[in-house]
N, CA, C and O atoms as a Tripos MOL2 file, in Angstrom:
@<TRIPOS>MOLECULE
protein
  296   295    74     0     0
PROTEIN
NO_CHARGES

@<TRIPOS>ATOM
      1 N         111.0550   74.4620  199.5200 N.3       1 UNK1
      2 CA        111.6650   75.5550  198.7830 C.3       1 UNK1
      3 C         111.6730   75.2650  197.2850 C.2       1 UNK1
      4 O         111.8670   76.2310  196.5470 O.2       1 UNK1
      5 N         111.5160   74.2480  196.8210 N.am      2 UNK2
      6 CA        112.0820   73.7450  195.5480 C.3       2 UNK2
      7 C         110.5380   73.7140  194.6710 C.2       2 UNK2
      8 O         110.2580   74.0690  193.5260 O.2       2 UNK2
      9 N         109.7240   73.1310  195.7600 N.am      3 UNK3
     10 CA        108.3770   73.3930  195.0640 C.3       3 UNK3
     11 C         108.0550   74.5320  194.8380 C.2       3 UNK3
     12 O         107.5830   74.7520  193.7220 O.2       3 UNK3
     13 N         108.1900   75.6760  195.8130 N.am      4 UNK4
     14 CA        107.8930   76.9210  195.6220 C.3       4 UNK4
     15 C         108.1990   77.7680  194.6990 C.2       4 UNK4
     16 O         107.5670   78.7550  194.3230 O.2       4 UNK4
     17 N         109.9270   77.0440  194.0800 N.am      5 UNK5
     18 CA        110.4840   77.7490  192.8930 C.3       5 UNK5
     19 C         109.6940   76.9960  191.8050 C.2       5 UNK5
     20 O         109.3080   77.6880  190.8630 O.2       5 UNK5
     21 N         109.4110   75.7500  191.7920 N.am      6 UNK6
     22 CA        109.1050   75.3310  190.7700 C.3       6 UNK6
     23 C         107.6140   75.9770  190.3010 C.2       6 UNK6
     24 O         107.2830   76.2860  189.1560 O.2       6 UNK6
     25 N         106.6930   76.1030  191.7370 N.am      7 UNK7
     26 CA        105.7260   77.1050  191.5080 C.3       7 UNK7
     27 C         105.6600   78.3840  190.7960 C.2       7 UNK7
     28 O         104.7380   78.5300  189.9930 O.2       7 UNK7
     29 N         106.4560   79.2800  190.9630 N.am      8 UNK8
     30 CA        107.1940   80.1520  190.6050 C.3       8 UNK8
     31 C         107.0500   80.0760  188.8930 C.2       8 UNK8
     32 O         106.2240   80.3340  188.0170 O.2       8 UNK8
     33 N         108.3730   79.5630  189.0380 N.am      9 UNK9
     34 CA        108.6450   79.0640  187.2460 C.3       9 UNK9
     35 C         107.7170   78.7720  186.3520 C.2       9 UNK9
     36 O         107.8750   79.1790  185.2010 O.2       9 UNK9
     37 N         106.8060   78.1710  186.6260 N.am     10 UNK10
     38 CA        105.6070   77.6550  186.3420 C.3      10 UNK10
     39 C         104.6200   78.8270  185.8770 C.2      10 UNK10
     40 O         104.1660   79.1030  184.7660 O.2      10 UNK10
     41 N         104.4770   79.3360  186.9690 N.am     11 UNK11
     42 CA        103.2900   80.6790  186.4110 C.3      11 UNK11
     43 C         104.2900   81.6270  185.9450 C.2      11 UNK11
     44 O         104.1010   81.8660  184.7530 O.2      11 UNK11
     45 N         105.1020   82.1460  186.3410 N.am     12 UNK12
     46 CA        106.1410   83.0500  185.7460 C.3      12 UNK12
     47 C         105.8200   82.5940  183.7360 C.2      12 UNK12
     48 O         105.2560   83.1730  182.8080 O.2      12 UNK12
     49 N         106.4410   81.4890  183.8760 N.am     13 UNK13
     50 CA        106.2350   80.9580  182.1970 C.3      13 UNK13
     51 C         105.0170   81.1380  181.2550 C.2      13 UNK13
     52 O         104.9950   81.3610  180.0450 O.2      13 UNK13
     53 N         103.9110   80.9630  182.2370 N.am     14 UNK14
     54 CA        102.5720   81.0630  181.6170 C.3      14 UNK14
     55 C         102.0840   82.5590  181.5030 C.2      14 UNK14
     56 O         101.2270   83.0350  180.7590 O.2      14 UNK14
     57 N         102.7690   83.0780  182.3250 N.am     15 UNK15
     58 CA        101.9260   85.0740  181.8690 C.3      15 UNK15
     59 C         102.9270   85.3960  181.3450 C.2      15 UNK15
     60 O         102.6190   86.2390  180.5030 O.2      15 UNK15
     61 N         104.8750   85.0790  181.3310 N.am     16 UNK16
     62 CA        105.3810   85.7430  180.5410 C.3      16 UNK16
     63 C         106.7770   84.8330  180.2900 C.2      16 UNK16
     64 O         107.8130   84.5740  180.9040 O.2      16 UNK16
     65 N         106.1090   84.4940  178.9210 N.am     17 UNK17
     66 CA        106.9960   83.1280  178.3650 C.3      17 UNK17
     67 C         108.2170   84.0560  177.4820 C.2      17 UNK17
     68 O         109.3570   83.6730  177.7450 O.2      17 UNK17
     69 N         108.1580   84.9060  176.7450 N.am     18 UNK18
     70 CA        109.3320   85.3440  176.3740 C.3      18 UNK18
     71 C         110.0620   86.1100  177.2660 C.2      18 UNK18
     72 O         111.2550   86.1740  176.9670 O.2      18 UNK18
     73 N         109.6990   86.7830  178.3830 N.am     19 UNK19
     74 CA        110.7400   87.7650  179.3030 C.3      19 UNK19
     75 C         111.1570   86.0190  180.1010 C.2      19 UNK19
     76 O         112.2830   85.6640  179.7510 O.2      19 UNK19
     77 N         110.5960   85.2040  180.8450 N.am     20 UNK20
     78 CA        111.3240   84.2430  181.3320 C.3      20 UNK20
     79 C         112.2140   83.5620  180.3240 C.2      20 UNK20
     80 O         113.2730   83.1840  180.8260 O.2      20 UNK20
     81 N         112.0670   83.2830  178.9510 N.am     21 UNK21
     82 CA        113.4660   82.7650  177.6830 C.3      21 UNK21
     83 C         113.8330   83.4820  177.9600 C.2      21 UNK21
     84 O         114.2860   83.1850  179.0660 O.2      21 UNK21
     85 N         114.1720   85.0200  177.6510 N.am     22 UNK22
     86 CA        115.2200   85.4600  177.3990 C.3      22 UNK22
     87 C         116.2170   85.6930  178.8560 C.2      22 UNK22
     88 O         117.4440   85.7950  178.8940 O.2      22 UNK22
     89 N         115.4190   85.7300  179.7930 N.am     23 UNK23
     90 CA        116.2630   85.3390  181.4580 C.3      23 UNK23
     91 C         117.2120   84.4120  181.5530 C.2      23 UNK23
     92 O         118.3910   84.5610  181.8750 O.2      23 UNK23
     93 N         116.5630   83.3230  181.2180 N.am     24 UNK24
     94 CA        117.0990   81.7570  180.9800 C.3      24 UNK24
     95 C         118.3740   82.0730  180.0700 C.2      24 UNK24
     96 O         119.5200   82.0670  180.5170 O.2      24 UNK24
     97 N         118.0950   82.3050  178.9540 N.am     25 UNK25
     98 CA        119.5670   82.6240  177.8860 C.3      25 UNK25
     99 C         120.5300   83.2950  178.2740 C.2      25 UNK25
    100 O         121.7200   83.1290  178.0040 O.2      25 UNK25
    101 N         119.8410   84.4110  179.2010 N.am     26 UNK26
    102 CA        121.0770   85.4310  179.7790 C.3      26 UNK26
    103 C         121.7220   84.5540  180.7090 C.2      26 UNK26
    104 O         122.9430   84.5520  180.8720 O.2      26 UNK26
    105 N         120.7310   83.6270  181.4730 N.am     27 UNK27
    106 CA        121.9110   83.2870  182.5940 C.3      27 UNK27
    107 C         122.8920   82.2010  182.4990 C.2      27 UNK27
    108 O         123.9390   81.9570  183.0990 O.2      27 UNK27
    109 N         122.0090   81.4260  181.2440 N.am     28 UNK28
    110 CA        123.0010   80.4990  180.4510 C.3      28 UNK28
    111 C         124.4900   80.9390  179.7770 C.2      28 UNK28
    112 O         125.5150   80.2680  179.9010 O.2      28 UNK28
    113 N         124.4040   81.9480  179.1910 N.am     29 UNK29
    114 CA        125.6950   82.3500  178.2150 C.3      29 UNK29
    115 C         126.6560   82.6160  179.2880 C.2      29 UNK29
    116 O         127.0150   83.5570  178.5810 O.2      29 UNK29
    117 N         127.2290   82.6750  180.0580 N.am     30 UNK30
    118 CA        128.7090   82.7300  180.8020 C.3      30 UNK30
    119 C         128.8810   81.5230  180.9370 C.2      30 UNK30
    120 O         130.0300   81.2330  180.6040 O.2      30 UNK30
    121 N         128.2530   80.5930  181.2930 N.am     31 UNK31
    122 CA        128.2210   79.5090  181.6950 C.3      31 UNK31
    123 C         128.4590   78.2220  180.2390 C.2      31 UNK31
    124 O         128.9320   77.0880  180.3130 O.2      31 UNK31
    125 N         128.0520   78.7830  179.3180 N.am     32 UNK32
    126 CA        127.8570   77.3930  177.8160 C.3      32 UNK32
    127 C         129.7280   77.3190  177.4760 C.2      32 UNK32
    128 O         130.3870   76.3130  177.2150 O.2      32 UNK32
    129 N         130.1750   78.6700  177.5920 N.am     33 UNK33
    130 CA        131.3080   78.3070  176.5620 C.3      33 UNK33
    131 C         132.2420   76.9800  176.9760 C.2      33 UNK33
    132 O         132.7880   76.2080  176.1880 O.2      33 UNK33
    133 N         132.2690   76.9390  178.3450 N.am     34 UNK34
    134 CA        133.1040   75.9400  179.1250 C.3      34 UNK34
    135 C         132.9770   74.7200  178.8990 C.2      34 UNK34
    136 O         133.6920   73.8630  179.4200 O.2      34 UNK34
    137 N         131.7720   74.4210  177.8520 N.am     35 UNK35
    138 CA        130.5250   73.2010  177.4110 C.3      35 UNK35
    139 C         131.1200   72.7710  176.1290 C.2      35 UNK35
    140 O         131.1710   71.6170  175.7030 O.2      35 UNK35
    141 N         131.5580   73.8360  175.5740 N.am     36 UNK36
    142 CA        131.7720   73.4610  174.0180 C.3      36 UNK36
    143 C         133.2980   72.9140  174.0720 C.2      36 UNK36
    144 O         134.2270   73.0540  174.8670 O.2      36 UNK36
    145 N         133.1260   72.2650  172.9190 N.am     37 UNK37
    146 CA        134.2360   71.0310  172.2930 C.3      37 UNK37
    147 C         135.2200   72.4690  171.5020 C.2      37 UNK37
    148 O         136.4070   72.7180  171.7140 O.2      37 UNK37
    149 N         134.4550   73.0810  170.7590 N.am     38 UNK38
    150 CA        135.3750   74.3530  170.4410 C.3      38 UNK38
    151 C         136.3970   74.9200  171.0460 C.2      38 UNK38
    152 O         137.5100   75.1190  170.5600 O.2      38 UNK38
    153 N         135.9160   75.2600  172.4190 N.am     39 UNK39
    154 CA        136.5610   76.1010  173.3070 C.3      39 UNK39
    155 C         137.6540   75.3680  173.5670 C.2      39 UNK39
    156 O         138.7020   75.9670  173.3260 O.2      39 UNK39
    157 N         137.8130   73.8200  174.1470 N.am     40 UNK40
    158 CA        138.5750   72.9690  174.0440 C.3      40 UNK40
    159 C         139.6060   72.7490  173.3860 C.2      40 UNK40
    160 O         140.7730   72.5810  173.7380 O.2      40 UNK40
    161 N         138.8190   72.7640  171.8090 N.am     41 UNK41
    162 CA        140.2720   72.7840  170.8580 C.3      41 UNK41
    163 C         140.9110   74.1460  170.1710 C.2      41 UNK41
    164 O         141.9280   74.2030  169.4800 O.2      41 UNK41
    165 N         140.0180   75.2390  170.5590 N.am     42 UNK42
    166 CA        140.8310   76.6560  170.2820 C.3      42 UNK42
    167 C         142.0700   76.5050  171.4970 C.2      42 UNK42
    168 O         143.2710   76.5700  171.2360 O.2      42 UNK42
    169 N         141.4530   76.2740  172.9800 N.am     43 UNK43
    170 CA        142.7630   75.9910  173.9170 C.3      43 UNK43
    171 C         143.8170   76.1620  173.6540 C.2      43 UNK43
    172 O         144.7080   76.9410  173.9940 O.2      43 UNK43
    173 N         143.6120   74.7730  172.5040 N.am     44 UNK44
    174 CA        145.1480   73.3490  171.8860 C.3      44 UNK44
    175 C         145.3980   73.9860  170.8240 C.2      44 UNK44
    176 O         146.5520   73.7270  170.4830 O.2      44 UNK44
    177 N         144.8600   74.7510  170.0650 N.am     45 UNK45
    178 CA        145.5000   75.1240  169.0870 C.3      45 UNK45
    179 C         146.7220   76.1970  169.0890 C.2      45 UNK45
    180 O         147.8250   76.2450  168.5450 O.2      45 UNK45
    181 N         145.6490   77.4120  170.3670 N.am     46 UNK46
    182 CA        146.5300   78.6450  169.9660 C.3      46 UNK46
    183 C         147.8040   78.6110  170.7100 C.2      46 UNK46
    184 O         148.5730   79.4670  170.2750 O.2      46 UNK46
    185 N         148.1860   78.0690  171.4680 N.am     47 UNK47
    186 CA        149.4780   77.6440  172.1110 C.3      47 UNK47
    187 C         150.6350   77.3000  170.7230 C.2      47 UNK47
    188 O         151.7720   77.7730  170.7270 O.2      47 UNK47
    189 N         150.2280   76.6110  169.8470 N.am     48 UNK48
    190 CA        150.8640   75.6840  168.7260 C.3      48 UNK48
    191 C         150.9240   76.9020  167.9160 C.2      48 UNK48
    192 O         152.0670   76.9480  167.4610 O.2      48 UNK48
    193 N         150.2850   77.8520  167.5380 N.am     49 UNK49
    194 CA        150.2970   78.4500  166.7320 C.3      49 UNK49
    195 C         151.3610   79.3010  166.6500 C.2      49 UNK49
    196 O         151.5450   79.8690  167.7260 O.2      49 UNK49
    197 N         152.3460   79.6970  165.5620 N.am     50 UNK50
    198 CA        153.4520   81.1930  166.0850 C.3      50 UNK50
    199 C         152.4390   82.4340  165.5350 C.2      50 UNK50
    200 O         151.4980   82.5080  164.7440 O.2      50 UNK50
    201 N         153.1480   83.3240  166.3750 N.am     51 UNK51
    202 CA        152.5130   84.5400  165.5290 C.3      51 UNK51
    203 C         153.7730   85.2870  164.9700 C.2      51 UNK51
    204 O         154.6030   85.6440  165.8070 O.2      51 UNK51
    205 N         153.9810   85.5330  163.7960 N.am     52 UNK52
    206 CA        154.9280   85.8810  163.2000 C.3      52 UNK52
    207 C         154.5050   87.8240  162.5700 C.2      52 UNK52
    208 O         153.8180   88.0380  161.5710 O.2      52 UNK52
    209 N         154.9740   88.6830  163.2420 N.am     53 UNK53
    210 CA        154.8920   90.1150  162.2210 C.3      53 UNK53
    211 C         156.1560   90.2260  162.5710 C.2      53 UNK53
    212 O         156.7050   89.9440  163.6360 O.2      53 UNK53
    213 N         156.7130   90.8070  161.2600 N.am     54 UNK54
    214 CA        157.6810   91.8980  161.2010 C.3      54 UNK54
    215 C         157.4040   92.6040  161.5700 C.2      54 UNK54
    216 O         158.1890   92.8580  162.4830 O.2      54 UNK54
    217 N         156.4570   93.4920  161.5100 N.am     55 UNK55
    218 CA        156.4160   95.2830  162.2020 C.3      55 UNK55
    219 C         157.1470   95.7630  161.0680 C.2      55 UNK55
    220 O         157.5960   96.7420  161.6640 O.2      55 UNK55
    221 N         157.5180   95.8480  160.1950 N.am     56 UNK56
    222 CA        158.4910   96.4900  159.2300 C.3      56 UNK56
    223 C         157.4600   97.2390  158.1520 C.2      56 UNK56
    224 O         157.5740   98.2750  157.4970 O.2      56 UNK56
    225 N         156.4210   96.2580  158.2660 N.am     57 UNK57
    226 CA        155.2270   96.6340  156.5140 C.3      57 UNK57
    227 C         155.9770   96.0830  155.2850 C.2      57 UNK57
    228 O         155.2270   95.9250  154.3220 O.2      57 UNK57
    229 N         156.8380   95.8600  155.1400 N.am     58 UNK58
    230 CA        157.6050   95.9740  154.1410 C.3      58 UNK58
    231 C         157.5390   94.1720  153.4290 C.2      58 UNK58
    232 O         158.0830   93.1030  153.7050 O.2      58 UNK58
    233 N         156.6310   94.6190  152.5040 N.am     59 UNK59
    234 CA        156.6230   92.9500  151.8050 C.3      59 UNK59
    235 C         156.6960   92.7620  149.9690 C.2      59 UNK59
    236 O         155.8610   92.4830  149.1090 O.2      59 UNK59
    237 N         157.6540   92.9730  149.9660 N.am     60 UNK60
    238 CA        158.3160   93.3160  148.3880 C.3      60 UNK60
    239 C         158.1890   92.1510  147.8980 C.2      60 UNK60
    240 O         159.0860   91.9410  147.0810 O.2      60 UNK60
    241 N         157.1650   90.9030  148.0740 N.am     61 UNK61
    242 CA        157.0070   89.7870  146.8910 C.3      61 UNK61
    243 C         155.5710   89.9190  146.4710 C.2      61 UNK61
    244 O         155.0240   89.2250  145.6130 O.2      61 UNK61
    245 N         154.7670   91.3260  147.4850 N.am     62 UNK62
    246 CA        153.2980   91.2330  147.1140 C.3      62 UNK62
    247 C         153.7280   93.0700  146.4470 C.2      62 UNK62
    248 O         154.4920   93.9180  146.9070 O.2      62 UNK62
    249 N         152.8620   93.0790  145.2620 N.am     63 UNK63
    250 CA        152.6890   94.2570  144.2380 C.3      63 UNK63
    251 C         151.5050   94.9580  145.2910 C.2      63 UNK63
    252 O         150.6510   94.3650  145.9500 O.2      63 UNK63
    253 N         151.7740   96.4160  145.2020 N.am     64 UNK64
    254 CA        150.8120   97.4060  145.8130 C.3      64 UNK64
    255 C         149.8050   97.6830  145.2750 C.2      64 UNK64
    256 O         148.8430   98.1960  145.8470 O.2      64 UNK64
    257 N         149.8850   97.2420  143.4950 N.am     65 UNK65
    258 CA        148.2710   97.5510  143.4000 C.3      65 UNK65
    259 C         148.7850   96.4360  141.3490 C.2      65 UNK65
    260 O         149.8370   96.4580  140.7110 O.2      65 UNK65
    261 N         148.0900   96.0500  141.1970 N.am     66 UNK66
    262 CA        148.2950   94.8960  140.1470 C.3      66 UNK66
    263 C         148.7900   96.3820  138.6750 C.2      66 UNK66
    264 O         149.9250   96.1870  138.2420 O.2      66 UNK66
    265 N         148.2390   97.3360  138.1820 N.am     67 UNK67
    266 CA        148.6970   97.9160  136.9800 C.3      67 UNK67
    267 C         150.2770   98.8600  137.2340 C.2      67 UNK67
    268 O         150.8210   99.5780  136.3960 O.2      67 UNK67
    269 N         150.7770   98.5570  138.7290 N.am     68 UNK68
    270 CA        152.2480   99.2490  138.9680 C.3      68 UNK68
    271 C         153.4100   99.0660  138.3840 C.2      68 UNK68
    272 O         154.2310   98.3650  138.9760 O.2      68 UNK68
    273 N         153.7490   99.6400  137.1110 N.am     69 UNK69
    274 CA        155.1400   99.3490  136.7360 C.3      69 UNK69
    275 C         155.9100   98.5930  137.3870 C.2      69 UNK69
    276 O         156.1070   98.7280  138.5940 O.2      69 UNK69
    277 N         156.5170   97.5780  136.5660 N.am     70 UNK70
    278 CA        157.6900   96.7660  137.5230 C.3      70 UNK70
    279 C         159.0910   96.7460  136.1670 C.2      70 UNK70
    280 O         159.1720   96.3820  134.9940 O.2      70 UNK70
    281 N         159.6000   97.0910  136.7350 N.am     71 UNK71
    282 CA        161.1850   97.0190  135.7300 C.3      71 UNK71
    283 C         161.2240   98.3840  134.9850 C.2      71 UNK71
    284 O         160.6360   99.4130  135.3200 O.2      71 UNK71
    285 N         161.9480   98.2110  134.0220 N.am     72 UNK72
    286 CA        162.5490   99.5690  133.5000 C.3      72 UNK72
    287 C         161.4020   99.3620  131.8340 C.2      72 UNK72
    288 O         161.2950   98.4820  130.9800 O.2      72 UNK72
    289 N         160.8940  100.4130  132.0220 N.am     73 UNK73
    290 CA        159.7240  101.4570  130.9510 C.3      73 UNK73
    291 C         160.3680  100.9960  129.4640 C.2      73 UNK73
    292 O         161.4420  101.1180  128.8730 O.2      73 UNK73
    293 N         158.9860  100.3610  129.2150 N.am     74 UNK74
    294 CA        159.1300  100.5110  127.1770 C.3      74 UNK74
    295 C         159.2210  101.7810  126.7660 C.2      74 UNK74
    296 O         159.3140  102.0370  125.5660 O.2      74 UNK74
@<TRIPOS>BOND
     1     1     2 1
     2     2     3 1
     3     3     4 2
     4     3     5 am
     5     5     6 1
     6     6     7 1
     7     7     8 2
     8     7     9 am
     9     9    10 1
    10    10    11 1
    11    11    12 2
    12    11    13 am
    13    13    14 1
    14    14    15 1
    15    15    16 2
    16    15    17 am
    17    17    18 1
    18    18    19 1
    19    19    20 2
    20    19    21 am
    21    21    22 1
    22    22    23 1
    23    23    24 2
    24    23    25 am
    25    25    26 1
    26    26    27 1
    27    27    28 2
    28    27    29 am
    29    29    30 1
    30    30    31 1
    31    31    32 2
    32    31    33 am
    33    33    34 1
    34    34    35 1
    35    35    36 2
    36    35    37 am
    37    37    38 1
    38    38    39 1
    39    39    40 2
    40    39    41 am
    41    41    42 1
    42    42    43 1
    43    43    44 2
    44    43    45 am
    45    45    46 1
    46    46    47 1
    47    47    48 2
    48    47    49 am
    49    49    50 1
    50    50    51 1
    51    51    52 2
    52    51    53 am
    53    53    54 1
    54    54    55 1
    55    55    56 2
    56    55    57 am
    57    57    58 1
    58    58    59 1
    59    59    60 2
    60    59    61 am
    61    61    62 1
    62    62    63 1
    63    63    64 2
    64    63    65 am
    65    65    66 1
    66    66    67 1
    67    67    68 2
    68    67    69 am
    69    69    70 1
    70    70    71 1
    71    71    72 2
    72    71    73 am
    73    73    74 1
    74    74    75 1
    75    75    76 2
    76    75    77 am
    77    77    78 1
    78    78    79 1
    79    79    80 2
    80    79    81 am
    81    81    82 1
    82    82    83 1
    83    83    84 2
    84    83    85 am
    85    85    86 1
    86    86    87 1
    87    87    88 2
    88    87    89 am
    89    89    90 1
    90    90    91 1
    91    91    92 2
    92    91    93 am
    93    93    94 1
    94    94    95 1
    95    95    96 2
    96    95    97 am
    97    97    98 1
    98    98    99 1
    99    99   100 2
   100    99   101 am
   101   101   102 1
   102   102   103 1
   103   103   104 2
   104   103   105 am
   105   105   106 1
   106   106   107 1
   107   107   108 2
   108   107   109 am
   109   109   110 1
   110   110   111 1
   111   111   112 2
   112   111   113 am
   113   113   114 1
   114   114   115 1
   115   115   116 2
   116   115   117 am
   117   117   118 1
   118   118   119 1
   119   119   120 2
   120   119   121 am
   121   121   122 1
   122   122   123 1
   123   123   124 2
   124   123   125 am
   125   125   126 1
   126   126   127 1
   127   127   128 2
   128   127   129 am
   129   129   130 1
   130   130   131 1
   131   131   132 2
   132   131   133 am
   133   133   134 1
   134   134   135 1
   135   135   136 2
   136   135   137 am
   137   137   138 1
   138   138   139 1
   139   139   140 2
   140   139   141 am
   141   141   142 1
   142   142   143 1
   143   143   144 2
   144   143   145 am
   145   145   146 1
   146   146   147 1
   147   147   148 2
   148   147   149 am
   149   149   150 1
   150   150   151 1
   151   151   152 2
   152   151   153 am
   153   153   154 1
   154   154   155 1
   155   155   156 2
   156   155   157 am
   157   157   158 1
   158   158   159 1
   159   159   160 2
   160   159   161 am
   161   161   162 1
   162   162   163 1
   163   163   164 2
   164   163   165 am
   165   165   166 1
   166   166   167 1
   167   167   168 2
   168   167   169 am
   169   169   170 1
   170   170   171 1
   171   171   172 2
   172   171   173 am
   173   173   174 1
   174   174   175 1
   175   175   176 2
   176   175   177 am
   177   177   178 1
   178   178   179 1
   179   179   180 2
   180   179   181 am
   181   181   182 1
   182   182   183 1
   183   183   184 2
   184   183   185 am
   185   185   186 1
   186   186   187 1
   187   187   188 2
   188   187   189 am
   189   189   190 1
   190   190   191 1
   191   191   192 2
   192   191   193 am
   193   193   194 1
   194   194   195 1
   195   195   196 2
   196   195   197 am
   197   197   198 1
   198   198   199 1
   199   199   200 2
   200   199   201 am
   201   201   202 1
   202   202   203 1
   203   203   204 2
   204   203   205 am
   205   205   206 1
   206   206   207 1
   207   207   208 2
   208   207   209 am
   209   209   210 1
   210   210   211 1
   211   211   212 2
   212   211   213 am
   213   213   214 1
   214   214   215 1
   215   215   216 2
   216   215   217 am
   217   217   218 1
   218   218   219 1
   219   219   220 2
   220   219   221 am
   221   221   222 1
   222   222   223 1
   223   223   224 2
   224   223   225 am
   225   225   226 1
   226   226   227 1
   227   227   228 2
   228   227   229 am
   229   229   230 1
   230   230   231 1
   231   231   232 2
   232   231   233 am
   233   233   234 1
   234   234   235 1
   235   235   236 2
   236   235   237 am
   237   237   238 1
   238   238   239 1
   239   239   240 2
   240   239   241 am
   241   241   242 1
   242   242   243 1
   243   243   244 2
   244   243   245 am
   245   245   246 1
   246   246   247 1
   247   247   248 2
   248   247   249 am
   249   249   250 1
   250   250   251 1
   251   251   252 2
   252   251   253 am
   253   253   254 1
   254   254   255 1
   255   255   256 2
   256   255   257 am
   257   257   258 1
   258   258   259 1
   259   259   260 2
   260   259   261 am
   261   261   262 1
   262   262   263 1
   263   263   264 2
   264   263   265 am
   265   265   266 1
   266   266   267 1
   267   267   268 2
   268   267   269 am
   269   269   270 1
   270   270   271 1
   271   271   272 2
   272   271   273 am
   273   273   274 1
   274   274   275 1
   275   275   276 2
   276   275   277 am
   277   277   278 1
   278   278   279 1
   279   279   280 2
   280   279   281 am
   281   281   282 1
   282   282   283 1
   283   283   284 2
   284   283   285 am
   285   285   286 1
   286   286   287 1
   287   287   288 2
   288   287   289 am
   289   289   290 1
   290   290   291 1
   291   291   292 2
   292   291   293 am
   293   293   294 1
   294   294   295 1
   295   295   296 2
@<TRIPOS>SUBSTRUCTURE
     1 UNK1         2 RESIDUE 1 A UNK
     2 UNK2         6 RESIDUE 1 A UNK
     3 UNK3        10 RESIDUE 1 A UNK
     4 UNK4        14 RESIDUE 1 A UNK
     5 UNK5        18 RESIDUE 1 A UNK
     6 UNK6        22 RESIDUE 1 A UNK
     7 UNK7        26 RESIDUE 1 A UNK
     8 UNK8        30 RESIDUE 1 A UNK
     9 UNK9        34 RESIDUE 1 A UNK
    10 UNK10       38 RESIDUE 1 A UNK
    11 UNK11       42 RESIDUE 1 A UNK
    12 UNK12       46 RESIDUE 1 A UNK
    13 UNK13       50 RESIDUE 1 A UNK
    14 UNK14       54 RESIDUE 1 A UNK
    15 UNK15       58 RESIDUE 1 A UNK
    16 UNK16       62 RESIDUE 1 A UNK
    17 UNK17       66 RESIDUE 1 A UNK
    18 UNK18       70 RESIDUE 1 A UNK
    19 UNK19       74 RESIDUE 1 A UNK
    20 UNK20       78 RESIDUE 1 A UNK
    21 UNK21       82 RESIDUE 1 A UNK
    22 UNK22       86 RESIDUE 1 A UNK
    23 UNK23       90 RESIDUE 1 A UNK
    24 UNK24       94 RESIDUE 1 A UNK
    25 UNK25       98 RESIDUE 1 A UNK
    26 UNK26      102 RESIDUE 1 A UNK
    27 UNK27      106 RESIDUE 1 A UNK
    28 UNK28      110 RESIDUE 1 A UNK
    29 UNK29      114 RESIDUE 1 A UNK
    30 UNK30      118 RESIDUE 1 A UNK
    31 UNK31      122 RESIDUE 1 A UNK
    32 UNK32      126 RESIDUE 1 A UNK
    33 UNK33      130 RESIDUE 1 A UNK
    34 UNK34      134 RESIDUE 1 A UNK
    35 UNK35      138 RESIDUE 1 A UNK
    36 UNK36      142 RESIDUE 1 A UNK
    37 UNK37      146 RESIDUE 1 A UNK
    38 UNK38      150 RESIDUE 1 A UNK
    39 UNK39      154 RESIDUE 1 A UNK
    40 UNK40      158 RESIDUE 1 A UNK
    41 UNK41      162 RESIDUE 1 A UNK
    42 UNK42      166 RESIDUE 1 A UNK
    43 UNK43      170 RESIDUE 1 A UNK
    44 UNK44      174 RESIDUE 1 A UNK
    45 UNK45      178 RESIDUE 1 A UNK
    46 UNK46      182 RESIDUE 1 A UNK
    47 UNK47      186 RESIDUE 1 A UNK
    48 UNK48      190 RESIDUE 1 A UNK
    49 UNK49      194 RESIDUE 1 A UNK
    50 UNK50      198 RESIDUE 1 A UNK
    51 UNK51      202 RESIDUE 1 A UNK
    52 UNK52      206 RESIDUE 1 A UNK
    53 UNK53      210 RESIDUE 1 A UNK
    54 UNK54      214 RESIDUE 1 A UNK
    55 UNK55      218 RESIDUE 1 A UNK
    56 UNK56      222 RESIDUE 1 A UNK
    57 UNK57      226 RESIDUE 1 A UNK
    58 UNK58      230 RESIDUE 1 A UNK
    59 UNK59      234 RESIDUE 1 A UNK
    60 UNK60      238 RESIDUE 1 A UNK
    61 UNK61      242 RESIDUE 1 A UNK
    62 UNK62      246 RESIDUE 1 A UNK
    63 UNK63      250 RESIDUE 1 A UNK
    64 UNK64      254 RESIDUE 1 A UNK
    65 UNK65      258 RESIDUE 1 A UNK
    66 UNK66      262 RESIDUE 1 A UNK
    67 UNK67      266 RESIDUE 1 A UNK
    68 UNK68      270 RESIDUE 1 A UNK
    69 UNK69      274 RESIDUE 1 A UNK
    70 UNK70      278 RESIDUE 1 A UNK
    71 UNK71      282 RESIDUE 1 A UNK
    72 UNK72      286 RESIDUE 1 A UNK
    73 UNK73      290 RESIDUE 1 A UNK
    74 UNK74      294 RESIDUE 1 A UNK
C-alpha cells in the first residue's frame, strides 16, 4: 500500500507539481499552528493579560482634536 502511494506521489508530482504543493499546504495549515513556539507563548500570555474598557468613551486626559480650545478665551 505504501509503495503504491508513494507511486502515486511520485507521478502525481511530475505532471502536476504545483496543484500537488498547493494540496500539501492545504493539508498542512490546520495542523502547523500546534507546531509553533508562538502559539505556545500567546497561550501564556493572554491569561496574564487584563482587559480593561470602561465602556464609558469618556477619556478627558486625551484632547479630541490638538487646535480645541482648552480654558477660558483670550
Amino acid at each position: 500500500m505504501a509503495g503504491r502511494l508513494g507511486w502515486f506521489l511520485k507521478e502525481v508530482w511530475v505532471k502536476e507539481c504545483g496543484l500537488t504543493l498547493s494540496f500539501t499546504i492545504g493539508a498542512m495549515t490546520p495542523r502547523l499552528p500546534s507546531l509553533s513556539l508562538y502559539t505556545k507563548y500567546v497561550d501564556m500570555i493572554n491569561p496574564g493579560t487584563p482587559y480593561n474598557c470602561s465602556g464609558s468613551n469618556n477619556m478627558p486626559d486625551i484632547l479630541s482634536h490638538s487646535q480645541d480650545p482648552q480654558g477660558p478665551s483670550l
